[in-house]
C-alpha positions in Angstrom: -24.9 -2.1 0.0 -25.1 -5.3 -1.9 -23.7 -8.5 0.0 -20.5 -9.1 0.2 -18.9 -12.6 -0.4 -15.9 -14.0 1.1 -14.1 -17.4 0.0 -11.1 -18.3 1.8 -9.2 -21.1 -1.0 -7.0 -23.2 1.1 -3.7 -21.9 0.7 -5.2 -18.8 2.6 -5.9 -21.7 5.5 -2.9 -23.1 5.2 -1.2 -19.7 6.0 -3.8 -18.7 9.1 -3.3 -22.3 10.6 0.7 -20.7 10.6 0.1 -17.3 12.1 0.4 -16.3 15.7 -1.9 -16.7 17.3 -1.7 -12.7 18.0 -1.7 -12.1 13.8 -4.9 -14.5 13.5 -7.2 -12.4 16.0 -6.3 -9.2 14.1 -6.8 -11.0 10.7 -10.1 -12.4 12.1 -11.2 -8.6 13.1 -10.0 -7.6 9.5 -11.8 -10.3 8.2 -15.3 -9.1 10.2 -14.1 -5.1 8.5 -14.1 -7.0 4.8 -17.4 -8.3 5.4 -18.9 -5.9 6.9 -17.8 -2.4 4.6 -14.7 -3.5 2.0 -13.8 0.4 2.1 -13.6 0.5 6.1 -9.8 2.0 6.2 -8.3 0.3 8.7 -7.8 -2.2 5.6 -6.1 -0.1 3.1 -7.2 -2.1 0.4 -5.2 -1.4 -2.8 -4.4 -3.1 -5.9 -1.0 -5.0 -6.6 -0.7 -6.3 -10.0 -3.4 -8.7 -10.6 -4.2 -8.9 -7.3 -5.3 -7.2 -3.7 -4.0 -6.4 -0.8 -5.6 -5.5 2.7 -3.6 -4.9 5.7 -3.7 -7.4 8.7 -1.3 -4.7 10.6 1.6 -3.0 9.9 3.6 -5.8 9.3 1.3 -9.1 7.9 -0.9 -8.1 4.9 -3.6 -10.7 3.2 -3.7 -10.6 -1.0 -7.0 -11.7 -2.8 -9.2 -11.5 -5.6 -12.2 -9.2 -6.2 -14.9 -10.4 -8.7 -17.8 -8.0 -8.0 -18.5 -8.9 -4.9 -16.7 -11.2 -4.3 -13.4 -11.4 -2.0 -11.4 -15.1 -3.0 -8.6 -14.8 -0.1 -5.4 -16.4 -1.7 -2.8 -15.9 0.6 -2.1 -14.5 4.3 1.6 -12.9 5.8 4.3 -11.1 6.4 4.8 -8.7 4.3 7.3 -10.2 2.0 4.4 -11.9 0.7 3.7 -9.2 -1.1 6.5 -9.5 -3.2 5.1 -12.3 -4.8 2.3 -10.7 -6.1 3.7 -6.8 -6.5 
């Protein structure tokens, strides 16, 4: 499997530095998931629009970019924030 790369812009920091502390472990183990296999299915990764989505849990969901390779992590929350990019 080819390496995969993960940038994390700074809105997506801006959001973690608001999560519980609870929501930023399980995004953190997602995070290790994405990393290490991007089809591991705990993440459900499926398209939106223009965008991704993986699955933090069942209620806080993280919406990115794929170019190849590469994972550019945009934005990390509730699920409403899906709305956004639905």
């Amino acid at each position: 499997m080819d390496d995969v790369k993960i940038i994390l812009t700074e809105s997506l920091r801006e959001d973690y530095r608001r999560l519980p502390e609870s929501i930023r472990r399980k995004f953190d183990k997602q995070l290790r998931f994405l990393a290490q296999n991007p089809k591991h299915p705990s993440l459900q990764i499926h398209r939106l629009s223009d965008h991704w989505e993986f699955y933090v849990d069942i209620h806080y969901r993280c919406i990115f970019q794929q170019e190849g390779n590469t994972y550019i992590l945009k934005h990390v929350g509730g699920h409403k924030i899906v709305e956004r990019f639905g």
